[in-house]
C-alpha positions in Angstrom: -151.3 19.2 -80.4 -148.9 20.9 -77.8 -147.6 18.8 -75.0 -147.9 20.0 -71.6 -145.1 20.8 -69.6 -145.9 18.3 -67.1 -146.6 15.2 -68.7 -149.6 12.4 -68.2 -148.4 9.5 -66.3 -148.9 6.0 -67.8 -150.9 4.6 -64.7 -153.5 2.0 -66.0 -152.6 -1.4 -67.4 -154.4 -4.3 -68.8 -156.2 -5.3 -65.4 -157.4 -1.4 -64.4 -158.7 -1.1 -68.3 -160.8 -4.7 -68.5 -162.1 -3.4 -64.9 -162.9 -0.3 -66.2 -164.4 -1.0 -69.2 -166.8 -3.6 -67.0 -167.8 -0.5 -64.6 -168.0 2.0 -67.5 -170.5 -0.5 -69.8 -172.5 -2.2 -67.4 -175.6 -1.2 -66.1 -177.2 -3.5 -64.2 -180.8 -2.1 -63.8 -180.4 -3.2 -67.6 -180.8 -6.2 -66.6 -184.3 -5.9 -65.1 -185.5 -3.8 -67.9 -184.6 -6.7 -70.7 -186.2 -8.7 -67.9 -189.5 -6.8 -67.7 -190.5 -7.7 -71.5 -189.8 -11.1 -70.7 -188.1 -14.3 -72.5 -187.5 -12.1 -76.0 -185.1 -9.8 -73.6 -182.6 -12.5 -74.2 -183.1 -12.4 -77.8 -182.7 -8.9 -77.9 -179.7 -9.3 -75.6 -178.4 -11.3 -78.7 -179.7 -9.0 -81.2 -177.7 -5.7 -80.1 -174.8 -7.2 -79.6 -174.3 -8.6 -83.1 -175.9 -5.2 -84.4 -174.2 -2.8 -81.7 -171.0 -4.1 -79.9 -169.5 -6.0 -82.2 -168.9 -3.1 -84.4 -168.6 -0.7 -81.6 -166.1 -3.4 -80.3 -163.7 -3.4 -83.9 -164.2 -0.4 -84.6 -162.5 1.0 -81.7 -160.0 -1.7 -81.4 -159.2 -0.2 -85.3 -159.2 4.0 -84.2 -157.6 3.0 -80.7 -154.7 1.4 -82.4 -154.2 3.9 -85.4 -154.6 7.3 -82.8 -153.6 5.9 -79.0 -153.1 9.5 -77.9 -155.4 11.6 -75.3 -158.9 12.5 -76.3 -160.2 9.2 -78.0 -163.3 9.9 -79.8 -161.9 13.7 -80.0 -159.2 12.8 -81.7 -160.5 10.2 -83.7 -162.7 12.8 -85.2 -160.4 15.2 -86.3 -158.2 13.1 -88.4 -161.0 12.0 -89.8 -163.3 15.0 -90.8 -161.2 18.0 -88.9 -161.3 20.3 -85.9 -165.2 21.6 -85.7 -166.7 17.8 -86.0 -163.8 16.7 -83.1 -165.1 19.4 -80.9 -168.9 19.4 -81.5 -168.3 15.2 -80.9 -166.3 15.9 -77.7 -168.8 18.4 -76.6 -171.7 16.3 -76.8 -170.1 13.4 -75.5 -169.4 15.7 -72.1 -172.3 17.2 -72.4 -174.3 14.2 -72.1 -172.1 12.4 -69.7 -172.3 15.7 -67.0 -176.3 14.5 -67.2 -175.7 10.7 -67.2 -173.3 10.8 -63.5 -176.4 12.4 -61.2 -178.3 9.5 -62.8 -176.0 6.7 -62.0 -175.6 8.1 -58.7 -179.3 8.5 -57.4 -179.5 4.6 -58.6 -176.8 3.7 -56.3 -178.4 5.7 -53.8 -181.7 4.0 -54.5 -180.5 0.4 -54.1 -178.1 1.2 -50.9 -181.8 1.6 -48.7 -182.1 -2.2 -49.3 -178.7 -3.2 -47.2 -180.4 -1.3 -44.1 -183.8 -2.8 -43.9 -187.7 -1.0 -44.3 -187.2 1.7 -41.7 -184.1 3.3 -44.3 -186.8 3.3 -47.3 -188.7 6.1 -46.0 -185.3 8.1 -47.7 -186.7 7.0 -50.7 -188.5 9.7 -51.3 -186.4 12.0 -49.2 -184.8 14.7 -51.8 -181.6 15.8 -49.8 -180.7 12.1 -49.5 -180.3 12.1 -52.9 -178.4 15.0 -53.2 -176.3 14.4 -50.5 -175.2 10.8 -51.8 -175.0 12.4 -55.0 -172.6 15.7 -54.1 -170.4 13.2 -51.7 -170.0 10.5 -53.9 -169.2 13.5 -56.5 -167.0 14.7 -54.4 -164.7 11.9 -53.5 -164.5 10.3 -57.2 -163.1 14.1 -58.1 -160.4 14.3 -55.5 -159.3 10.6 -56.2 -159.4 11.2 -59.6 -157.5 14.5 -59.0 -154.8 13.1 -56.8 -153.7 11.0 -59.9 -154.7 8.3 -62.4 -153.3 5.7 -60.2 -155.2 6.3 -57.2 -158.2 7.1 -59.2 -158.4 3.8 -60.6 -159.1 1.9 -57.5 -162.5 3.5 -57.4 -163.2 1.9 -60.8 -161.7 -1.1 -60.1 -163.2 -1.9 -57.1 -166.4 -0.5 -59.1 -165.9 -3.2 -61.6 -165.2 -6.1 -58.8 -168.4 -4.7 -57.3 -170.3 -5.1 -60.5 -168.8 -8.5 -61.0 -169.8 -10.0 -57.1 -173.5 -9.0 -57.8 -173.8 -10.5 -61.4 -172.2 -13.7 -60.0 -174.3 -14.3 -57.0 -176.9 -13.4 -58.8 -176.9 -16.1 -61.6 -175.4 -18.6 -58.7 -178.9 -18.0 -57.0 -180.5 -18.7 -60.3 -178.9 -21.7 -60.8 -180.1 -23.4 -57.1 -183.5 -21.6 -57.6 -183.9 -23.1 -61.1 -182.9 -26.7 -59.6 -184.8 -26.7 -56.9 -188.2 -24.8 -58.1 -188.2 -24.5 -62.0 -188.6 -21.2 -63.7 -191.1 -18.9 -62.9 -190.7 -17.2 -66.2 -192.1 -19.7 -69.2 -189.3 -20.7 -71.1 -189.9 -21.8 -74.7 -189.4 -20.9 -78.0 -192.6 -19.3 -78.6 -191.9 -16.6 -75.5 -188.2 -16.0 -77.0 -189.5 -14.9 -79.9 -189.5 -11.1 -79.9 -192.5 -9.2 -80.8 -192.5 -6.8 -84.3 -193.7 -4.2 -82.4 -193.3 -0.7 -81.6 -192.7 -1.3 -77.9 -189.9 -4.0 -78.6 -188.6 -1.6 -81.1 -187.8 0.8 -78.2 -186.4 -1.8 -75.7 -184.2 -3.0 -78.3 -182.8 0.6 -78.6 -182.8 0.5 -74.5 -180.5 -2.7 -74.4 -178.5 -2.1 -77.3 -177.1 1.1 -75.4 -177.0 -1.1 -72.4 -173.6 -2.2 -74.2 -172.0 1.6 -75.2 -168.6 2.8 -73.4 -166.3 0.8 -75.4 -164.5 3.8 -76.4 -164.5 5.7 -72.8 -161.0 4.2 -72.0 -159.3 5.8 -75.0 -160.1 8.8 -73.8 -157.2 8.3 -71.3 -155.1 7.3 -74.0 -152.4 9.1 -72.9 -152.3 7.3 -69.7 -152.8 3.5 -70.6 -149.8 1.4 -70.5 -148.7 0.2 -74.3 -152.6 1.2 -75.3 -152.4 0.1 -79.2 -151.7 -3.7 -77.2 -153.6 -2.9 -74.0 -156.8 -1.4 -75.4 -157.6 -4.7 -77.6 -156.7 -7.4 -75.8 -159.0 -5.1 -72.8 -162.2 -4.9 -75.2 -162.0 -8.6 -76.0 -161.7 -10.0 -72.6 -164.2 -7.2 -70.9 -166.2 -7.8 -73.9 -166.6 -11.7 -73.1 -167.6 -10.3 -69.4 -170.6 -7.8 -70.3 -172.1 -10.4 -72.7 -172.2 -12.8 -70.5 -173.7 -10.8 -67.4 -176.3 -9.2 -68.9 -177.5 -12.7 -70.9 -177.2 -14.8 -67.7 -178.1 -12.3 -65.5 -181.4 -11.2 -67.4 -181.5 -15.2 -67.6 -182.0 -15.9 -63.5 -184.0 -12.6 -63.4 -186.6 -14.8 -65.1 -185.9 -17.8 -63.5 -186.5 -16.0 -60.0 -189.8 -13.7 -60.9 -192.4 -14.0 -63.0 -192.4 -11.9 -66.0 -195.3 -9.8 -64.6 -193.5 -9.2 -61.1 -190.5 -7.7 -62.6 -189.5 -4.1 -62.3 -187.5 -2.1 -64.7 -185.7 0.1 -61.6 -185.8 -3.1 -58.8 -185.6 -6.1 -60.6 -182.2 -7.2 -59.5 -182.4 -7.0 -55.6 -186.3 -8.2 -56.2 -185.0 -11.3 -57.7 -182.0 -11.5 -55.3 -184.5 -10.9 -52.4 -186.9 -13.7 -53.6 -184.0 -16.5 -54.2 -181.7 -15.4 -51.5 -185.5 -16.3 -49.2 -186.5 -19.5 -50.5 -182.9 -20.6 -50.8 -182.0 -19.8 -46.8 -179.6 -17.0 -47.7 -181.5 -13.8 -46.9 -178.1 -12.2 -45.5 -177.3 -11.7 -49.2 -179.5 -8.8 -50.4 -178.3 -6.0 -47.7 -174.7 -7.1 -48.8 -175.7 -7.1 -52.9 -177.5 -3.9 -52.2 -174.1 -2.6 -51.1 -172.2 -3.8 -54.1 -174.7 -2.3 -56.7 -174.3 0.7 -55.1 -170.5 0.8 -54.7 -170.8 -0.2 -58.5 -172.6 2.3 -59.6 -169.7 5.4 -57.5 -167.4 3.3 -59.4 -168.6 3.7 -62.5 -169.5 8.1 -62.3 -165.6 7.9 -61.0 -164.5 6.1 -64.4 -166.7 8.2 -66.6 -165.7 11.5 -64.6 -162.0 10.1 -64.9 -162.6 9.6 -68.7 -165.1 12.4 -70.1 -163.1 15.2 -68.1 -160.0 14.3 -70.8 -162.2 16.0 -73.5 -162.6 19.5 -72.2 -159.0 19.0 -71.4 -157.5 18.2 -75.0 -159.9 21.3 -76.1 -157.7 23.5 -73.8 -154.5 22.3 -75.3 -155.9 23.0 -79.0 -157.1 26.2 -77.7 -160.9 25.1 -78.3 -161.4 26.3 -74.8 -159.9 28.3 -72.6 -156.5 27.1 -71.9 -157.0 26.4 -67.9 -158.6 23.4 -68.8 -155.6 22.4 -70.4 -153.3 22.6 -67.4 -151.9 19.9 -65.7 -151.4 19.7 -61.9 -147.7 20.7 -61.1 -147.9 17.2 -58.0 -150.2 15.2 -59.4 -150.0 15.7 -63.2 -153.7 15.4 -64.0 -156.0 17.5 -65.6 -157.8 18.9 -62.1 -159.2 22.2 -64.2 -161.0 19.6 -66.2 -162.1 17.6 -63.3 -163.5 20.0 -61.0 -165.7 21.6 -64.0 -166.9 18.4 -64.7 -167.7 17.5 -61.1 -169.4 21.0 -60.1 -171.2 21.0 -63.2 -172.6 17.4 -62.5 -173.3 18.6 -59.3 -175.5 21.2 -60.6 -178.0 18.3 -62.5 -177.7 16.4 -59.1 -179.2 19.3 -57.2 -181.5 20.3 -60.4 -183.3 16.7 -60.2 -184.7 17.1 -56.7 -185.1 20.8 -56.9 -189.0 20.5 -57.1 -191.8 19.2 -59.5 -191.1 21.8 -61.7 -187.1 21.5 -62.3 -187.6 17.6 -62.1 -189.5 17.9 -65.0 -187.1 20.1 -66.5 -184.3 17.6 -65.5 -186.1 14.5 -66.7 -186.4 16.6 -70.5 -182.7 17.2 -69.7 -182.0 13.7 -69.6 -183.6 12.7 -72.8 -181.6 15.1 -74.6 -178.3 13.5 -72.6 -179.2 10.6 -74.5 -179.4 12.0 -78.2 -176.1 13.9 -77.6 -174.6 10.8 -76.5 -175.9 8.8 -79.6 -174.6 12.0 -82.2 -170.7 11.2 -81.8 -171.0 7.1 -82.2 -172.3 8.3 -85.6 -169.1 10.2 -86.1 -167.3 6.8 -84.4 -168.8 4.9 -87.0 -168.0 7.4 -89.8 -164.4 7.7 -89.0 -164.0 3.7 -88.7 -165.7 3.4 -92.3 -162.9 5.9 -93.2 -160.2 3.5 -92.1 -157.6 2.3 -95.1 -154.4 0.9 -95.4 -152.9 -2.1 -92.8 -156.2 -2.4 -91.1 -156.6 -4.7 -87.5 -159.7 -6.1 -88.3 -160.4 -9.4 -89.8 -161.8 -9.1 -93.7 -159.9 -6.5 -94.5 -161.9 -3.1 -95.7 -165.2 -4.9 -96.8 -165.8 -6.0 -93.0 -165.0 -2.3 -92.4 -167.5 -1.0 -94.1 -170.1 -3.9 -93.3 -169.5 -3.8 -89.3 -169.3 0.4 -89.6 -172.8 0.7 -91.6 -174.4 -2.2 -89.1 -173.7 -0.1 -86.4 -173.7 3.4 -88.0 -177.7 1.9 -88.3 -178.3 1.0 -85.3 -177.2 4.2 -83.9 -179.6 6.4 -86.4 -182.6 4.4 -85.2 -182.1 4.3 -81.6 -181.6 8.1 -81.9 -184.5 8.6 -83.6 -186.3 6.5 -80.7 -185.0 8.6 -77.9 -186.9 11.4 -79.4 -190.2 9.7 -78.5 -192.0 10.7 -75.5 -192.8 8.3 -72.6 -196.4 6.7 -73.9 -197.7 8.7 -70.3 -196.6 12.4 -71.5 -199.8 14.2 -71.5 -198.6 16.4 -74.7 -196.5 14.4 -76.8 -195.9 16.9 -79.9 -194.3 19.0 -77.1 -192.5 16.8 -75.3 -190.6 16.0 -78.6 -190.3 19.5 -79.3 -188.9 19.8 -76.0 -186.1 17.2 -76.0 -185.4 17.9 -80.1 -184.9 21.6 -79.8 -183.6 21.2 -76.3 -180.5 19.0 -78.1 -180.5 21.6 -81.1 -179.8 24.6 -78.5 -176.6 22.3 -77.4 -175.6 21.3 -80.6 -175.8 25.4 -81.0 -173.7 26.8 -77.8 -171.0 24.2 -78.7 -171.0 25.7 -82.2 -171.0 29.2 -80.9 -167.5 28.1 -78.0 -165.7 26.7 -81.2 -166.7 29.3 -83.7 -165.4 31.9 -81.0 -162.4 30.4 -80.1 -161.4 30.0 -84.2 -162.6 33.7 -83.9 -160.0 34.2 -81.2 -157.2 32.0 -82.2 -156.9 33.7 -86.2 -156.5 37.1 -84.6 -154.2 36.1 -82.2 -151.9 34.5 -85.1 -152.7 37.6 -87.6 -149.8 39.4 -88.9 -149.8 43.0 -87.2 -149.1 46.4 -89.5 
């Protein structure tokens, strides 16, 4: 890979990458929805991340150390299996990340109505307030991101402290609520056992993903301080973090609500609402309702800060056009790749409250965000199984190979879950077909941009007559 004349500045260091794997990973309406099924959410809490990120966890401690360079998962693919599987992985990791932002955002948006009493919910079902949050907060992650990597941190950072405050006050609550009051969730072995069903079957596919983003920060390889040191020690102690506020957090969820109360979207502020009441500190939900939503700008700002670096490697290996390759001559950052990834973010944000008919269209488009984001942690697991020689994790190449199939598996069956429709759709065989070929037709235009910039790039380096 050509270096760019003006070079990536080394701006993030072990602090700004354990915050911004926190803000990248968590999710906290996971929370509620491991909460919604119940005591067994725990269990499945438990579950995914022995079968999920673990290996997600080793294995890219292993590829992060052996290729610390720009592009992460794009890189990590081609030395692995070569240039077209780099660059269909890249592509549908952007692909599925320019859908993902919009979503994270209209959350945010969602939960900031609670910090300003009723009268602010009737914008809950006001479309432009949702496209307006959505397009601002869009709009300022860009330029700080664009300015440079060290100013565009701070948004994930104080993302990531944001995410932190709620999770903490939250399980604090739990604690005086459980004291004083009990659970209102049965606690007991018999309702921690899961349930061998199908519907279990698809939450556990929910929260296992609840944990993916491991890898984001390698993306911005390039720009982490000493990343074969930084990027491990970062995974471990983030990794400690995320466990433990989605177990104790799904944990007080339970404590505060009763099983059948909870709701997969509201769950958090309903259970901070409830304890912050009986517990005489109702000043706490308009403040938490704050913080999840400064989270939740946090986190589009790390993955726009992170995902952007993959159409920008593609322009320095020629992939894509090579504007997305340039750097800023002031700022040395990849703003080509950044504004495409805003604007076209900012087209799904518009697209999802364009009408019945597009909101359909979106919702389909969302599904298949989430089988193009499960295709290249299949390749991540492939090229970790590939891994030989003076390896970094513990066992030696039988682990390898153990922790890589474990979650090379779990990733083929959640991604053959996301391809069943929502038990409510009123023709199912359609809906898959819908999402399935929908994922097909990107898997195909990426195909088509590579196969025509090969194309482009032979005849440029044939010999002439």
């Amino acid at each position: 890979m050509n270096a760019p004349e003006v070079r990536l500045r080394r701006a993030l260091r072990l602090p700004d990458v354990v915050l911004f794997f926190v803000v990248a990973v968590i999710g906290l309406r996971w929370i509620a929805t491991a909460a919604a099924a119940g005591p067994s959410g725990l269990v499945l809490w438990v579950v995914a991340l022995i079968t999920f990120f673990l290996p997600l966890g080793f294995a890219v401690i292993e590829l992060a150390s052996r290729h610390p360079e720009e592009g992460g998962i794009y890189v990590w693919a081609r030395y692995a299996f070569g240039d077209l599987t780099a660059f269909m992985t890249g592509w549908l990791y952007w692909v599925s990340n320019v859908v993902y932002m919009p979503g994270l955002l209209y959350f945010g948006a969602a939960n900031a109505l609670y910090a300003f009493g009723p009268a602010a919910q009737v914008q809950a079902n006001n479309p432009y307030y949702f496209i307006l949050v959505s397009l601002a907060g869009l709009a300022l992650a860009w330029w700080l991101n664009a300015v440079g990597a060290g100013v565009g941190k701070w948004l994930s950072n104080l993302g990531g402290i944001a995410t932190w405050i709620p999770a903490a006050v939250l399980v604090a609550l739990g604690v005086i609520a459980f004291k004083q009051f009990g659970s209102a969730t049965p606690l007991s072995m018999k309702t921690l056992v899961p349930h061998l069903d199908f519907g279990h079957a698809l939450l556990w596919s929910t929260i296992a993903f609840g944990f993916a983003g491991l890898e984001a920060a390698s993306l911005m390889g390039d720009e982490i301080d000493d990343p074969r040191r930084t990027v491990p020690r970062a995974i471990v102690l983030a990794g400690i973090s995320i466990a433990a506020i989605y177990i104790l957090g799904t944990l007080a969820v339970l404590v505060a609500l009763p099983q059948a109360d909870v709701t997969g979207l509201s769950g958090i502020l309903q259970a901070t609402d409830h304890m912050a009441t009986v517990t005489g500190w109702s000043t706490v939900t308009p403040a938490m309702a704050l913080l999840v939503a400064f989270g939740c700008l946090g986190g589009a700002g790390a993955w726009l800060a992170s995902t952007s670096r993959l159409p920008f490697v593609a322009g320095i290996d020629r992939y894509l056009p090579p504007a997305f390759g340039r750097l800023h001559p002031r700022w040395g950052t990849p703003h080509v790749a950044l504004g495409v990834q805003a604007a076209a973010a900012g087209v799904i944000a518009i697209l999802g409250q364009a009408g019945a008919t597009v909101k359909g269209a979106y919702d389909a488009l969302v599904a298949m965000g989430v089988i193009t984001y499960f295709i290249p942690y299949l390749v991540l697991f492939a090229a970790y199984a590939r891994a030989k020689g003076n390896l970094r994790t513990p066992g030696g190449r039988p682990v390898v190979i153990l922790l890589a199939t474990l979650g090379g598996v779990t990733t083929a069956v959640a991604l053959v879950l996301a391809a069943v429709p929502p038990s409510d759709a009123p023709d199912k065989m359609w809906a898959v077909t819908k999402v399935v070929g929908g994922s097909a037709v990107l898997a195909v235009i990426g195909a088509f941009l590579f196969a025509r910039r090969r194309r482009d790039s032979v005849a440029v380096q044939a010999p002439r007559d």
